[in-house]
N, C-alpha and C positions, 0 to 999 in steps of 0.2 A: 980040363973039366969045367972050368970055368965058365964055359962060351955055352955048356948045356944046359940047356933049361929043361926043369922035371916038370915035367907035366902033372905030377901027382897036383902042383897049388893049385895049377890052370881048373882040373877037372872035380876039384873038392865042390861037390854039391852043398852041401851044409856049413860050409866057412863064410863067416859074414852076418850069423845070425846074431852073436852077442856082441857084435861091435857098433860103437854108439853112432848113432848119422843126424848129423845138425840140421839135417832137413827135418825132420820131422819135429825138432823144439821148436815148440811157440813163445818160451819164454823168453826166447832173444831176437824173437822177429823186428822188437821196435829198433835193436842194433843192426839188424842186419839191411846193409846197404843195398843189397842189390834189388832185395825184397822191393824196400822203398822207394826205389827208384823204376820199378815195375809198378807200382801201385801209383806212382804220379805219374807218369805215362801214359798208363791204358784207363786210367777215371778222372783225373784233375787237369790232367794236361793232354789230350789226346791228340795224336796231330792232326791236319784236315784231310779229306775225302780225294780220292785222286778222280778223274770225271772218264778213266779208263777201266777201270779197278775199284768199283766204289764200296765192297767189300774187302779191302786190304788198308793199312795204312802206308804212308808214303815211306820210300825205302826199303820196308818191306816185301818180303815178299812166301807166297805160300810152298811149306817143308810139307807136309804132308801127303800125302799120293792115299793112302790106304792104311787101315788101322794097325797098328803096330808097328808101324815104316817110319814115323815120325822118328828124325834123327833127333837124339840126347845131346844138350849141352849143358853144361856144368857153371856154375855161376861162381863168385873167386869162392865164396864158402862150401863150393862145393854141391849147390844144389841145381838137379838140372833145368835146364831152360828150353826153348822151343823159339828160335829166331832166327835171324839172319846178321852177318857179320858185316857192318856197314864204317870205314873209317877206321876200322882198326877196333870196335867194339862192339860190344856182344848187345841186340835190341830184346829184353825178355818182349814174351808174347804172351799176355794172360787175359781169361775172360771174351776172346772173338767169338766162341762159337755160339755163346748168352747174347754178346752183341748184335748178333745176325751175320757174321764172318762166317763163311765155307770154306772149305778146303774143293767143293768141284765147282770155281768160278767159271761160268762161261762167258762169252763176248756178248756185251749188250743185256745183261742181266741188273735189274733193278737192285734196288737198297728196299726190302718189301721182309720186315723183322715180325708183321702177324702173320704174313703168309696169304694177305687178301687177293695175289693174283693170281692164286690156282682155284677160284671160280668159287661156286656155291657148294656148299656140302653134298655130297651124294644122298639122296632120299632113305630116310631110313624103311626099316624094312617093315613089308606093311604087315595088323597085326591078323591073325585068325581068326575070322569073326564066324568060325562055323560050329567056336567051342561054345559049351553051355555058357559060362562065364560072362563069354562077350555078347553074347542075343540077350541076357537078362539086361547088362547092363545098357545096350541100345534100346532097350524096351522098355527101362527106367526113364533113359533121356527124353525120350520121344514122349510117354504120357507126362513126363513134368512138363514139358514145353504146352504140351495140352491145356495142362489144370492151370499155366500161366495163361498161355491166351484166352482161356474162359474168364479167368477174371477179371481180363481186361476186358472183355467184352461186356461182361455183367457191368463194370465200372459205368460204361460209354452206354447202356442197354438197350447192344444188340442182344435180345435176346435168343433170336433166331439164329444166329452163331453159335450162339452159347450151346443152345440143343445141339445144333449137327455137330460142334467139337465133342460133344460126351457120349453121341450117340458111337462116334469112333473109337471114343476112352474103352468105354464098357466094352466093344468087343474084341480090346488090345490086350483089356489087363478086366476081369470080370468081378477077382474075390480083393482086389483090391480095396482097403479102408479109405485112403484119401478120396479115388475116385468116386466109390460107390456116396460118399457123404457130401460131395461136391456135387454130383450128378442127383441128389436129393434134394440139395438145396435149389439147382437150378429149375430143377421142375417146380418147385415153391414157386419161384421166383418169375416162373412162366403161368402161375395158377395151374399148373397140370396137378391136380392135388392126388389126385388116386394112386398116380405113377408115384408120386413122393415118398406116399405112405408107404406104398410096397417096396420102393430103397428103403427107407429108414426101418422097415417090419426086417430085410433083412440083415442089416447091421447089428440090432438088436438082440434078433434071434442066435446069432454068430456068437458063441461063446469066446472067441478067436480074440474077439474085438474090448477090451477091457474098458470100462468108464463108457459105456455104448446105451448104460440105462440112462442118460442125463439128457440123448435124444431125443427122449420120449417129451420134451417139454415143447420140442421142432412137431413133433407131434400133435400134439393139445393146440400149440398156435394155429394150426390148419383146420381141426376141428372147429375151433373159434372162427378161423374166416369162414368156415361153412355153416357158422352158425349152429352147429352140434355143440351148447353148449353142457346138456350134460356128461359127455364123452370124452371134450374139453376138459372137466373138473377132474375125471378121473384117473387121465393122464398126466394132468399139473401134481395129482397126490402121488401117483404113482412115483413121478421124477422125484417128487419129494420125498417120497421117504428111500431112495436109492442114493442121494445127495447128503451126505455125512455133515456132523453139524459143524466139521474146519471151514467147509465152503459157504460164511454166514450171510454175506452177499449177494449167492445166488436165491439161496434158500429164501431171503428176503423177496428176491424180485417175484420167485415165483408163486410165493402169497398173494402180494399184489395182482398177478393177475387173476390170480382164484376171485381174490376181492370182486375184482372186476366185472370178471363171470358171471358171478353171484350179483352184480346188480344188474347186467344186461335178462339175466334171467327175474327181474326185480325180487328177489330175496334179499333185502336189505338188510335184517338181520343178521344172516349171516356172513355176509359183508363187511358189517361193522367188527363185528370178532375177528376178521382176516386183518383191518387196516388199524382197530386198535392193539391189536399183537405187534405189529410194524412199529406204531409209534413207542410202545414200548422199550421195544428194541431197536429202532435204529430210525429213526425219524425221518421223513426227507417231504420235501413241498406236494410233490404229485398225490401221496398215500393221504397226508393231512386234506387237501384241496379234497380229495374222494372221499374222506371220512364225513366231513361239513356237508355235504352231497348228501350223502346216507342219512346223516341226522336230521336234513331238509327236509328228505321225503318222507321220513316220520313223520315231520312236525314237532318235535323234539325241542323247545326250546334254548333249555338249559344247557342241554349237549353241544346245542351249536355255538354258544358262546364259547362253550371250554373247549371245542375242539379248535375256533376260531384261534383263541389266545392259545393253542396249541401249534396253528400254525406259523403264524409270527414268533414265535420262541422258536420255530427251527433254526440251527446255524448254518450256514452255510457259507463258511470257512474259509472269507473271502479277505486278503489282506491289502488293502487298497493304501496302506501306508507305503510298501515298498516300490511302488510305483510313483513316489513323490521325490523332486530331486533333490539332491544335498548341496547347499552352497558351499558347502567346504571341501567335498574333495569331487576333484574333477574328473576321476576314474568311474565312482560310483553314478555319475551322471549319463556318461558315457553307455553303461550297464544300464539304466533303467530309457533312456533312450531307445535300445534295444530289444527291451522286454515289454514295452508298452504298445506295443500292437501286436505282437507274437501270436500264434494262435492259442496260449495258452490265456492269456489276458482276454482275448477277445470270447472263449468260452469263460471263462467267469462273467464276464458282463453280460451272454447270454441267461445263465443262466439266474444271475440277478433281474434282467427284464424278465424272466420269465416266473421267477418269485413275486415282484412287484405285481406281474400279471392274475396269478392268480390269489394273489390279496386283495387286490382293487375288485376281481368279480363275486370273490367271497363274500366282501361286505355288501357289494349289493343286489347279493343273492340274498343275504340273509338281515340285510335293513330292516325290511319290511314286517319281517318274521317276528326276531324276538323284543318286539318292541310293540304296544299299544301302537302308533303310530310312525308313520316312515322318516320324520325327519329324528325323532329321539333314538331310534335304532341307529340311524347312520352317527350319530353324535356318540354313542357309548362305540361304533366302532372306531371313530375316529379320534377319541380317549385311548382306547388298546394299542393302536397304532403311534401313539405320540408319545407310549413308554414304552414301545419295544426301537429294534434296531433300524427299522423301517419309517426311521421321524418326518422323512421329506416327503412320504405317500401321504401326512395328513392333506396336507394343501390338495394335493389330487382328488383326496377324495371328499374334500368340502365341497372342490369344481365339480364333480361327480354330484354332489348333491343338487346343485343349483342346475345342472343339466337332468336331473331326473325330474325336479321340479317341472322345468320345460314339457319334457313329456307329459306330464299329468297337465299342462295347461296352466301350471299356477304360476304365471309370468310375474308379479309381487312378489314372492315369496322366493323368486328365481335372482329378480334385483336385486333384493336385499342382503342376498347371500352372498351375491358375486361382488357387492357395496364391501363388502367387509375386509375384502382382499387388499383395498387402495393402501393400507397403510403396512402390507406386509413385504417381503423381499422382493425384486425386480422381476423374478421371473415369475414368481405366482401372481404378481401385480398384472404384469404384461399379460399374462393366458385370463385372467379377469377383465380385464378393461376389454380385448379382444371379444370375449361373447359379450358383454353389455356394448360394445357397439354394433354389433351384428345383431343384438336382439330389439336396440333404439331404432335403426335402420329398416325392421323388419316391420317396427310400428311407424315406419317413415315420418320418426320424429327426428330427424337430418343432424341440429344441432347437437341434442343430447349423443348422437352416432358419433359426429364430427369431432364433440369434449373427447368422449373415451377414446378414440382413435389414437387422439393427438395425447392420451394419458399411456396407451400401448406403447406408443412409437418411442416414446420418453424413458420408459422403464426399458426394452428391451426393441434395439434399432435395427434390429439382426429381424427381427420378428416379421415373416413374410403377410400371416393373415395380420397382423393390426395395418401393415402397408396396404394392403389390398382394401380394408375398410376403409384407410382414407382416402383412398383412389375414389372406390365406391362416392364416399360421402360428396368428394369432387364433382366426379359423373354426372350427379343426380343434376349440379349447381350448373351442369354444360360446362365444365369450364374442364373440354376436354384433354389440353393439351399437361395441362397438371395433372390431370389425371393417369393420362397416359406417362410420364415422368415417375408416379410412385409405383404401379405395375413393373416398370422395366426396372427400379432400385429391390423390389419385391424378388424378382426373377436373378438380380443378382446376386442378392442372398439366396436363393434354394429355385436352382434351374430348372427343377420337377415340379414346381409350383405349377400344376394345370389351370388354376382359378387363375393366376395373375395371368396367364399364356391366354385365357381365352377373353377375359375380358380387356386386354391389350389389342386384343383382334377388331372385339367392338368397337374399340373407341379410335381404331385406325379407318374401320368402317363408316362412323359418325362423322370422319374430318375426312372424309371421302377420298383418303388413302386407301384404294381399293387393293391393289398389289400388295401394298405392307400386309395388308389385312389377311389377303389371299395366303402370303408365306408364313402368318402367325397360326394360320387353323391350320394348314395344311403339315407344319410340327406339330403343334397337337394331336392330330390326326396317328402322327406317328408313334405318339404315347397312348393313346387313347384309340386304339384301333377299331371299336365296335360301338363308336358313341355317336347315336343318333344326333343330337343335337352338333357337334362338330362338323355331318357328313353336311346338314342341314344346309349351316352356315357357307360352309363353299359352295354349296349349288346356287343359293342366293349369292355367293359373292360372283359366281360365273352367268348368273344372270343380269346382274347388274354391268359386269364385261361386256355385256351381248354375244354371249358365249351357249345358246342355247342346248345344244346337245351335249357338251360336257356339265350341262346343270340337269339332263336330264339324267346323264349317268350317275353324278351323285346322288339324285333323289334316289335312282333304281337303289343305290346301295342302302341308302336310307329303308324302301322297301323289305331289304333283305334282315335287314336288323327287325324294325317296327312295322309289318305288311298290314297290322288294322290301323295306320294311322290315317285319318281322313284328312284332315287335313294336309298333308304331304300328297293322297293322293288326290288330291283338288287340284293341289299345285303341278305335280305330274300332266292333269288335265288340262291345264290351263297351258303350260307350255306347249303340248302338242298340240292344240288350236291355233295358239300362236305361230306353228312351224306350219299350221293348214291339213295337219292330220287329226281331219275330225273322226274318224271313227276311232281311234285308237283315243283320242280326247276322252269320247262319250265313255269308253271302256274304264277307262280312269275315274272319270267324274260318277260312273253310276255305283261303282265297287265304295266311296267316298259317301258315295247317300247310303249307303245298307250299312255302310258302320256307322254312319251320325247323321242322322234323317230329317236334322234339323237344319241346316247350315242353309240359310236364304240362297245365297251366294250358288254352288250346287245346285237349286233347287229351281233357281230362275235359268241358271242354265240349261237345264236338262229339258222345263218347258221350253226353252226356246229353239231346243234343237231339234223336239220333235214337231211343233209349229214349221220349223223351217224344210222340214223332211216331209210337212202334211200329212203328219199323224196325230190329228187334232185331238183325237180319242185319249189319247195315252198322253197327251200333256195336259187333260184334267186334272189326272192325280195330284198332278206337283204344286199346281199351282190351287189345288183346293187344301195340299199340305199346309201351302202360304198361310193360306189365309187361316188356317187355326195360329199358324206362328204369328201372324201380326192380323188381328183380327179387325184393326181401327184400319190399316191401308185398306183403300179401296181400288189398289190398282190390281189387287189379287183376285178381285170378286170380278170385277171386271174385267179382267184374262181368261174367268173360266166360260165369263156367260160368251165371251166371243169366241170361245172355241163351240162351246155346245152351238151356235149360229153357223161357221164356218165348216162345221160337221154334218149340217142339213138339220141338227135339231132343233126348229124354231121354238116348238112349244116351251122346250125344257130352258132355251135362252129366255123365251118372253118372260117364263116363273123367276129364271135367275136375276132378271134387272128389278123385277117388281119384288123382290126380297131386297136389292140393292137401294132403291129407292123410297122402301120402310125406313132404311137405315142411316143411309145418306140422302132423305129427302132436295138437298140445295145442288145433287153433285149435274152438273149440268152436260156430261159427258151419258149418265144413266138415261135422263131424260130424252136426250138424240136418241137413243139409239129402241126407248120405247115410244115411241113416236113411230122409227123406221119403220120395225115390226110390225108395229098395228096398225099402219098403213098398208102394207105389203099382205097381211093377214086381214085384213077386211073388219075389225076390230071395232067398236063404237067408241072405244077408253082412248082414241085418239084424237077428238078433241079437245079431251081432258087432258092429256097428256101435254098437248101442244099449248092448251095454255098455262099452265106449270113452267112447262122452258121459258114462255116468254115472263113471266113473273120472275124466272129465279135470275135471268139472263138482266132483267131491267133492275133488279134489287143490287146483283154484282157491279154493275154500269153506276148507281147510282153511289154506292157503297166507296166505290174505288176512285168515284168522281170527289168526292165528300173530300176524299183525302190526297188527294192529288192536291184540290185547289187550298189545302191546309196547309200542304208542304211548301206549296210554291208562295202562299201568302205571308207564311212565317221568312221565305228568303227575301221575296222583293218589296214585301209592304202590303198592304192590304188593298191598294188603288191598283197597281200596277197586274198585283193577284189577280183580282177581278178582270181587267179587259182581256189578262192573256186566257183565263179560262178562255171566255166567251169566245173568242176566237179558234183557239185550239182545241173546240168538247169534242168537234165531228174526227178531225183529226187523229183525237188522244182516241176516242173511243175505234176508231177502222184498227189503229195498232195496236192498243188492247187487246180486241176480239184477233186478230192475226196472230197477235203472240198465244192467246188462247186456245189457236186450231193448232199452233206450231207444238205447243207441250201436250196436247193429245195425242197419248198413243196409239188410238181405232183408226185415225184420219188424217188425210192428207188432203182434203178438198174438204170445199166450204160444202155443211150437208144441208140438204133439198128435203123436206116430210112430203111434199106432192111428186116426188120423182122415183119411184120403186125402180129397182132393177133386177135383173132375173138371175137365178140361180146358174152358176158356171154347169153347164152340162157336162164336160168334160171328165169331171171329176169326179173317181173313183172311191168312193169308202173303202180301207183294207179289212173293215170288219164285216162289212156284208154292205147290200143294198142298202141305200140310204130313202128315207122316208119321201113319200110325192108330198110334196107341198102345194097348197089348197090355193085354184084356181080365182083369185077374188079383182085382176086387173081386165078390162076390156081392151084398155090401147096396144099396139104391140111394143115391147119391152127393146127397150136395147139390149144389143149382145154385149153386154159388158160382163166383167167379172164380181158377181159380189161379194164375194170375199177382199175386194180391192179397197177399200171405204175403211181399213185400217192394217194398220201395218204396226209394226212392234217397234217400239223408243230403244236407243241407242243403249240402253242401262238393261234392255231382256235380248238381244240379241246376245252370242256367243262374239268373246271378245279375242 
């Protein structure tokens, strides 16, 4: 019985529950050896990688086939393990399958513990976009990307984007609030004002729409740009009283503009109740600035003083201390380094130029006002200003003083005031000494220009206009090259300086650096895009190139700018005669005489082009113009009488020299030429005539002999004087009288009174038949031309 074994212990299901198993105590784990020798094996010491098996360790090898297959082995305390028997000892195996160890190793399989070589994840599943759910929510995404690109586009203003984006919004999404208030504003913004009204009528009307009455003020604005200001007033009250009085910032601004209303509609009174409620209440630069306005257009004295000192007591809560750095800690240096150009610094400094701005117009809006006289008004404001916070506006607005002087013409009283400045701080020193050299300069009293220049340049070296006035003061002396030296130190302090850029141009032009000069206007040009006098100066520098048709394109622009200037287009003319397009010349030159009808220059041209066209007729006009412009030449009087000759009309020439010869009795050119006529005219006043030339002809001869033999008596001695007259009288007087016929402008040959010659038959009057001229010669006439007995001097032809 021994040898049988009962199966009853084999098969006992339930034996084994209460007996204790060491596996499962942790409290002896740090004794238990085999534990820890599993635990330095598979994390502290693990063996290396085999390059067949790179999921196994070495010696190793994988028990596992299938879950539950894994054969049980026991450790000495009895706890099972999972290895392989290597040397006679048992390897535990813990932790492979966290390591990236399989148990289904195949041949050529990587060591891959994320699992990155089974490729990309499989697409998730896409969603239903046919539910209600997902159509609103694509129909959200889609008008927000809208109402984004509109206001980018507003940003950048396209506006014409802007519309076709909203015009697609609205019929995406119709009762929409954002939308419909965005697509309101855009029609503002495009002036479509009707369409706006009627978005914003229906926002408003929408009870849907909460806080939709404060709209109403988007409203009243558009009123106002159409000038409906009482409609305007009635929707600013309207907003107002729908605006509870937590929102007191709003409620303020839209006073203001009621104010505003109310004075475009000049209701000034009412006005003043809007903008003194304001100051009351919350004070700010723009409402005060409008107030003083209001009290103006009264005439209100008193008011404007206290609204003035009302306005310089505003604060405007500006802390210019914390932007100063600390020599002691170099963190906080750091920090204001940082915040000293920010954009939040740089609106405060705005907004102080724009304080200072409307204090400076304040006072001298209202200088004149509340004071007997202008300089004791500006003086009690420049008192207010030198106990309020605003101390440094005094000095500006003394300068203001001494330049309103200017304007009134009281150059004294201008001196003296900007006199006062020399002994005050460097910068109000330097902005005074600057206008008394510009106003010395202007009396081209050079020195007194050149003291204060050289007093500017002293106090303030940075200072572009005191450089320029001593450039100036330079210039005057020629003494160009110094000049040109403080322009370009001027230009390097303030590179916008137009004044130093252009008179650097000149003076590169003076030293006949034509090129320099060319590329100093032609930057200017660049800044000054629409300035006649710049476009000027390069057409003359490109004429002076011999560059004529790029000097004729910048006149044209010049044209384009200034088209009644006559002068320019003289000079237009005058180029295109010089290229030999005379018609296009006269086009020029004639547009030049209808805007300035006086210009010699023009005036001799224009006779001479119709002279040389044989339009004798029509070059009377110009040159009887002449002659009221310079009524003592006589070569004007005598260009009309030879045209009225050369015209066929003898009678009207013979009247014209016998007026010529009342006037200029001695002129020995008048006399020729009545002689000619009343020879050719059968005349009886032609022996009187004739002996007249010879008297005034022998008076000249004797007059010019007188002084000849003075000249030459005072060089050689009074012996020597003598024999050379007498030898040289017949001489001096043939060149004389030659040079005499050389500077007459009628004639080019010695004139004959017994030699008449006949009228050119040939030629046509364009006005009509020309008059027959009275038979009074028996011999027959040469065919010459008589018109040919004068020809026009080198100074009335077109040049």
């Amino acid at each position: 019985m021994e040898h049988v074994h009962l199966a009853v212990e084999e098969d006992d299901l339930y034996s084994g529950y209460n007996d204790y198993n060491p596996t499962f105590d942790s409290e002896e784990l740090e004794n238990d050896v085999g534990f820890q020798q599993a635990v330095r094996t598979s994390h502290g010491r693990r063996p290396p990688m085999t390059a067949k098996f790179p999921g196994t360790a070495i010696g190793a090898r994988p028990l596992a086939s299938s879950f539950g297959s894994r054969i049980p082995m026991v450790s000495s305390m009895g706890r099972p393990m999972t290895g392989a028997v290597q040397d006679g000892a048992a390897r535990p195996m813990t932790a492979v399958r966290a390591a990236g160890y399989t148990s289904s190793l195949t041949r050529g399989s990587n060591f891959d513990p994320l699992g990155q070589s089974r490729g990309p994840a499989p697409p998730l599943e896409a969603k239903n976009e046919d539910t209600p759910d997902e159509k609103i929510k694509i129909l959200e995404k889609k008008v927000n990307d809208l109402l984004e690109e509109s206001c980018m586009a507003h940003s950048i203003g396209a506006l014409q984007l802007v519309r076709l984006i909203f015009y697609v919004l609205i019929t995406e999404c119709f009762f929409h609030y954002q939308v419909l208030l965005n697509l309101a504003n855009q029609y503002a913004n495009n002036e479509m004002y009707p369409e706006a009204l009627n978005s914003y009528q229906v926002i408003v009307k929408n009870k849907m729409f909460s806080n939709a009455g404060r709209l109403k003020v988007n409203m009243a604005n558009i009123y106002f740009k159409q000038k409906n200001y009482p409609k305007a007033i009635k929707f600013y009250r309207m907003a107002l009283d729908q605006i509870s009085n937590s929102h007191k910032e709003m409620r303020i601004k839209i006073m203001q503009n009621i104010g505003v209303v109310f004075i475009r509609m000049g209701q000034y009174s009412d006005a003043i109740t809007s903008f003194e409620h304001i100051m009351s209440e919350s004070p700010n630069i723009k409402t005060g600035f409008n107030l003083i306005l209001c009290y103006y257009a009264i005439g209100d004295r008193e008011r404007m003083k206290k609204a003035f000192q009302k306005l310089i007591s505003v604060p405007l809560s500006i802390d210019e201390d914390k932007y100063l750095p600390s020599n002691d800690d170099p963190g906080s240096n750091l920090v204001v380094e940082a915040i000293k150009n920010d954009k939040l610094h740089q609106m405060e400094r705005d907004l102080k130029v724009l304080a200072e701005k409307y204090i400076m117009t304040a006072a001298k809006l209202i200088a004149p006002a509340i004071e007997t006289s202008f300089a004791t008004g500006f003086d009690w404001c420049v008192d207010m200003v030198k106990s309020s916070q605003y101390v440094e506006l005094a000095n500006d607005l003394e300068i203001n003083k001494a330049i309103t002087y200017l304007r009134q013409k009281d150059f004294n009283q201008a001196v003296e005031t900007l006199k006062t400045f020399e002994k005050k701080d460097s910068r109000v020193k330097s902005a005074a000494a600057t206008n008394l050299s510009f106003l010395y300069f202007l009396e081209k009293d050079y020195d007194q220009a050149d003291r204060y220049a050289d007093l500017a340049m002293n106090a303030d070296r940075y200072n572009p206009a005191a450089l320029i006035n001593k450039g100036n003061t330079v210039f005057v002396k020629q003494d160009y090259e110094k000049a040109a030296e403080f322009y370009k130190e001027a230009l390097r302090n303030d590179s916008s300086c137009t004044e130093a850029l252009y008179n650097l141009g000149l003076t590169h032009k003076r030293l006949n650096r034509l090129e320099e000069a060319l590329d100093c206007f032609l930057k200017l040009h660049a800044i000054l895009r629409n300035s006649a006098q710049v476009m000027y100066q390069l057409a003359n520098l490109y004429e002076l190139l011999e560059d004529p048709q790029q000097a004729i394109e910048w006149l044209m622009q010049v044209i384009s700018v200034t088209p009644t200037d006559p002068h320019v287009l003289a000079k237009l003319g005058e180029l295109h005669d010089s290229e030999g397009d005379k018609s296009q010349a006269f086009q020029y030159y004639y547009e030049s005489f209808r805007y300035f009808p006086s210009n010699i220059d023009v005036i001799e041209w224009l006779g001479a082009y119709y002279i040389e066209t044989q339009f004798c007729e029509k070059a009377i006009q110009y040159f009887e113009r002449a002659t009221l412009i310079q009524p003592t030449q006589v070569k004007w009087q005598l260009m009309v009488a030879s045209c009225y000759r050369r015209s066929g009309n003898y009678q009207k020439a013979l009247e014209t020299y016998k007026d010529i010869h009342s006037k200029f009795p001695e002129n020995v050119e008048c006399l020729r030429f009545l002689v000619r006529l009343c020879t050719d005219m059968g005349l009886k006043e032609v022996q009187e005539y004739a002996t007249k030339l010879k008297k005034v002809e022998k008076m000249k001869e004797m007059r010019e002999q007188r002084v000849k033999s003075g000249r030459e008596g005072s060089a050689r001695g009074r012996r020597e004087g003598s024999a050379g007259s007498a030898g040289d009288s017949n001489s001096t007087k043939v060149e004389r009288l030659s040079a005499k016929m050389r500077s007459l402008p009628t004639s080019n040959e010695p004139y004959e009174a017994n030699s008449p010659k006949e009228l050119d038959a040939s030629y046509v009057d364009p006005l009509g038949p020309q008059m027959e001229r009275p038979k009074t010669g028996v011999r027959k006439r040469v065919d010459d031309d008589d018109f040919a007995d004068e020809e026009l001097g080198d100074d009335l032809l077109p040049e």
